[in-house]
N, CA and C of each residue as an Amber inpcrd file, in Angstrom:
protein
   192
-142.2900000 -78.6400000 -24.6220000-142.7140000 -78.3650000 -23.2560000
-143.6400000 -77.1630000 -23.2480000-144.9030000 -77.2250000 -22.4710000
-145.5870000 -76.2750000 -22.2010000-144.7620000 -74.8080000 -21.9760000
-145.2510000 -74.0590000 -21.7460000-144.6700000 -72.4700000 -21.0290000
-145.8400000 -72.1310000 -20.1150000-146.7190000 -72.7670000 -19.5470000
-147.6320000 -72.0470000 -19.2350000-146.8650000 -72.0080000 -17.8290000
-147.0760000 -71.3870000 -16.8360000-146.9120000 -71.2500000 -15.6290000
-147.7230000 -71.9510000 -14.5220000-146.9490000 -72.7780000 -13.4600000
-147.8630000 -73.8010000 -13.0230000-147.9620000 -72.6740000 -11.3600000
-149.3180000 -73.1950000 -11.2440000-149.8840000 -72.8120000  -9.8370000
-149.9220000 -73.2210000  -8.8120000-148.9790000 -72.7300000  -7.8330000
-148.8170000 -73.6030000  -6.3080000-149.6350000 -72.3450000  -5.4250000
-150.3080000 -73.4960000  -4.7630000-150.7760000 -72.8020000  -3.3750000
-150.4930000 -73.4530000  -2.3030000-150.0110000 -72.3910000  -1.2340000
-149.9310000 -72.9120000   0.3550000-151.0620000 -73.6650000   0.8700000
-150.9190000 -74.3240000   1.9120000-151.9840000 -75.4810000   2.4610000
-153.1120000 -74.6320000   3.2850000-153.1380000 -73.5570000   3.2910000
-154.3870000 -72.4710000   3.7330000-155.4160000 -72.2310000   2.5080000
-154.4270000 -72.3070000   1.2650000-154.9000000 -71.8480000  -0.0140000
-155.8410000 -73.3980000  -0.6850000-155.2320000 -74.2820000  -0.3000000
-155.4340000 -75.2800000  -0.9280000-156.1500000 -75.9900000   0.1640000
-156.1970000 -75.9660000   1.2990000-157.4050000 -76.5070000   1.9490000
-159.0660000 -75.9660000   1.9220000-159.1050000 -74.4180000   0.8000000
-160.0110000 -73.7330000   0.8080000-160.0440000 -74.3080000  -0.6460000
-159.5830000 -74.0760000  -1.2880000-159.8320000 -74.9000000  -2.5700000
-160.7460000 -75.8780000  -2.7000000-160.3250000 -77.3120000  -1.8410000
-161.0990000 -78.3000000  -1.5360000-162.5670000 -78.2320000  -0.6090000
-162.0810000 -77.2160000   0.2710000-163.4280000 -76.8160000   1.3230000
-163.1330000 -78.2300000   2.0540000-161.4540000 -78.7020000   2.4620000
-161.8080000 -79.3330000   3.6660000-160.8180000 -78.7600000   4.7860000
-160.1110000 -79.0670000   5.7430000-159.3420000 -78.5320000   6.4610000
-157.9530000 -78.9040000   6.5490000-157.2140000 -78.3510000   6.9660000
-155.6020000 -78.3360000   6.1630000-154.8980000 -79.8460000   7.1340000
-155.4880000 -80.2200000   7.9970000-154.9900000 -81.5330000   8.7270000
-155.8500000 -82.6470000   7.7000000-156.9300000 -82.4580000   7.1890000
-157.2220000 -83.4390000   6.1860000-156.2040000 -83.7210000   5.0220000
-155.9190000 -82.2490000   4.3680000-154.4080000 -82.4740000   3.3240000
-153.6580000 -82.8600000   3.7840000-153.0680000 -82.8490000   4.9300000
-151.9810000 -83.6380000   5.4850000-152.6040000 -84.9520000   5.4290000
-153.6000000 -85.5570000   5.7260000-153.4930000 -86.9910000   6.2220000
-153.5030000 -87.8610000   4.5090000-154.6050000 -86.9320000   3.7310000
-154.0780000 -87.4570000   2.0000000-152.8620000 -87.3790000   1.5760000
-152.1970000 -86.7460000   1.7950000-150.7250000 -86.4590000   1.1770000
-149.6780000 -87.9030000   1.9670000-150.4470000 -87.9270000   3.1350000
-149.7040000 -89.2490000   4.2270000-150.1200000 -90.7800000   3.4040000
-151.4490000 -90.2830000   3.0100000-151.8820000 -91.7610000   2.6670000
-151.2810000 -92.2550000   0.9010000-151.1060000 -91.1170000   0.5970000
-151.1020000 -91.0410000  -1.0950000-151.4940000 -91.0030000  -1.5580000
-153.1770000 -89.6970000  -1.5020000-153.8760000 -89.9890000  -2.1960000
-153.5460000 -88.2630000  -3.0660000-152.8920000 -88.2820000  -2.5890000
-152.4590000 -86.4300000  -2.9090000-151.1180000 -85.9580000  -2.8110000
-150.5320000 -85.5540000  -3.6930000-149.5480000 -85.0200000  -3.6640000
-149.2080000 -83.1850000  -3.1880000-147.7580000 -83.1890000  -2.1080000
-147.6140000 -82.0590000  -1.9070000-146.5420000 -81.4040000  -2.6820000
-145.5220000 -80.5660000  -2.3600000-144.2410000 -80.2580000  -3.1910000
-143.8950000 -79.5160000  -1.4930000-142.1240000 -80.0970000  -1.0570000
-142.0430000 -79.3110000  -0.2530000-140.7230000 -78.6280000  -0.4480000
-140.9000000 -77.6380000  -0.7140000-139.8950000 -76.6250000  -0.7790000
-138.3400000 -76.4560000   0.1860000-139.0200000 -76.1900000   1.1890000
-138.2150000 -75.7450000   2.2370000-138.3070000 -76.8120000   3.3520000
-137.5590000 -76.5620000   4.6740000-138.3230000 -77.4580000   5.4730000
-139.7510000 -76.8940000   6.1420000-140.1830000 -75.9340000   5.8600000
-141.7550000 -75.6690000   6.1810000-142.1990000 -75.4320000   5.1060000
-141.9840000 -75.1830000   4.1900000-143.2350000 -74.5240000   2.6320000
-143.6380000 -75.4320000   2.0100000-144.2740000 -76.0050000   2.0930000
-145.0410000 -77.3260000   1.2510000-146.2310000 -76.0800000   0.3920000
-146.1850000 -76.9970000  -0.7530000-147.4490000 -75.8100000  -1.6190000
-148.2410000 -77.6020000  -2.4690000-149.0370000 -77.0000000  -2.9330000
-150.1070000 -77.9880000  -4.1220000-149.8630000 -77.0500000  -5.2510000
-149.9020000 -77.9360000  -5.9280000-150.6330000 -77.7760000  -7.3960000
-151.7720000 -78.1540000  -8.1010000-152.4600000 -76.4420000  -8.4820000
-153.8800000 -76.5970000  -8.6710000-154.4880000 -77.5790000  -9.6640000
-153.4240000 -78.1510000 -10.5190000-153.6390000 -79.1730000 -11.6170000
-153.9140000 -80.4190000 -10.7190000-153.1020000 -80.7530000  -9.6300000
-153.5440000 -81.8040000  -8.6600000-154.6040000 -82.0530000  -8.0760000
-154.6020000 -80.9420000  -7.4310000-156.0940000 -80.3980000  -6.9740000
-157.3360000 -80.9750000  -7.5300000-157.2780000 -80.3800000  -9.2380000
-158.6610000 -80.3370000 -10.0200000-158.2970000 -82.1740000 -10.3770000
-157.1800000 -82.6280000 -10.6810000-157.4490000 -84.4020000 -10.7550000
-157.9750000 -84.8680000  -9.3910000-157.3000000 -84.2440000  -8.6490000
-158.2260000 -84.9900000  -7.4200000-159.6060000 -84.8520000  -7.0640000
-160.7200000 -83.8000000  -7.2280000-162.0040000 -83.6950000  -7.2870000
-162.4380000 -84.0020000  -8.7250000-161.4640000 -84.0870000 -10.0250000
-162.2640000 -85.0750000 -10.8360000-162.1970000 -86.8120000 -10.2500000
-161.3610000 -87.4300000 -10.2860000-161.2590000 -88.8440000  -9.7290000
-162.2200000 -88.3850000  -8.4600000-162.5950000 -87.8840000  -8.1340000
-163.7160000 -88.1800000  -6.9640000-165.2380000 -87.5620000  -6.8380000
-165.3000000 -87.1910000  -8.4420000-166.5670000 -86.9810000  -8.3020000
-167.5970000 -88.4240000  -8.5480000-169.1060000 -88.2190000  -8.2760000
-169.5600000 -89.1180000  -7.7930000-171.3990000 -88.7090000  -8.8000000
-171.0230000 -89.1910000  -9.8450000-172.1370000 -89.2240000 -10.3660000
-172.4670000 -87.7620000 -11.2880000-173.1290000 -88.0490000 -12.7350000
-172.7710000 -86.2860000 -13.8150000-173.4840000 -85.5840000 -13.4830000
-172.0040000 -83.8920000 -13.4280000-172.4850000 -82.8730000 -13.3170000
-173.7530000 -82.6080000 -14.6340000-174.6460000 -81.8480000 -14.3170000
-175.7610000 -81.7760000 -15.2490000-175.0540000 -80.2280000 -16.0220000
């Protein structure tokens, strides 16, 4: 098993990440196109490893 330490960010953190707005993460996370982690009954966080699969699977033609 790894040791590295995995990176969660809150949905303020992680809607800036993406550069879209935090009711958009909600509606991916609804649809399944994204996964959240919810902690508590309010602390939902991402993981930045999710994150970066999700803007790789959606990039759109090579970075130069």
């Amino acid at each position: 098993m790894d040791n590295q330490k995995v990176k969660m960010l809150p949905p303020a953190e992680a809607s800036e990440y993406l550069g879209v707005n935090q009711r958009t993460l909600r509606k991916w996370v609804a649809e399944n196109r994204l996964t959240a982690y919810r902690y508590s009954h309010r602390a939902v966080r991402y993981k930045t490893s999710d994150l970066d699969k999700f803007i790789q699977g959606h990039q759109i033609g090579k970075v130069a």
